[in-house]
C-alpha positions in Angstrom: 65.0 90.0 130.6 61.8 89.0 128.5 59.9 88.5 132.4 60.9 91.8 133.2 59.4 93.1 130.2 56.1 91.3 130.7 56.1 92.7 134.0 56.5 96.0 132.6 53.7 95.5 130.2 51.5 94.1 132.6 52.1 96.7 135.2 51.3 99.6 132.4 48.3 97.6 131.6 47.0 98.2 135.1 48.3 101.6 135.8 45.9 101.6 132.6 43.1 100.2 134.0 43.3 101.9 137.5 43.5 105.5 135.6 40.6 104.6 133.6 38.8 103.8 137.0 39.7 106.9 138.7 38.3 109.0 135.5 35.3 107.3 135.6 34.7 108.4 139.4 35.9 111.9 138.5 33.0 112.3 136.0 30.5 110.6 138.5 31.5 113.1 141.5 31.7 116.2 139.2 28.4 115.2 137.3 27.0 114.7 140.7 28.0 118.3 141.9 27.1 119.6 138.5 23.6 118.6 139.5 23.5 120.0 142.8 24.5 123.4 141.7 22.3 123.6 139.0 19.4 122.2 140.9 20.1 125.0 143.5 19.9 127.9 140.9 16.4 126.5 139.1 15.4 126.4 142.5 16.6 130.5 143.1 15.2 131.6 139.5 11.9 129.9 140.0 11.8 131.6 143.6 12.6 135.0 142.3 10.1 134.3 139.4 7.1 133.8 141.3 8.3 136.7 144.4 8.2 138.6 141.1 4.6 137.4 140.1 3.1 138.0 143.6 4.3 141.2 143.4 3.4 142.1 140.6 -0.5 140.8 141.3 -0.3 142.3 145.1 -0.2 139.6 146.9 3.0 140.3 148.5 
């Protein structure tokens, strides 16, 4: 009875543990794509921002 318990515990522990684990790569992927999305529109608005500034001085 009391082993079975322990195991219990112990297993809980680690589903614990692994859940923890799994978050942390969650965050890392999502950060990651996070990044890439907002790098991508910088990269748009600073395109559309100097289009606009040729433009506007004739260079276009």
């Amino acid at each position: 009875m009391v082993i079975r318990q322990i195991l219990v515990v112990e297993e809980l522990e680690v589903e614990k543990e692994v859940e923890k684990e799994v978050e942390k790569e969650v965050e890392k992927e999502v950060e990651k794509e996070v990044e890439k999305e907002v790098e991508k529109e910088v990269e748009k608005e600073v395109r559309r921002r100097l289009r606009r500034r040729m433009s506007m001085s004739g260079r276009v």
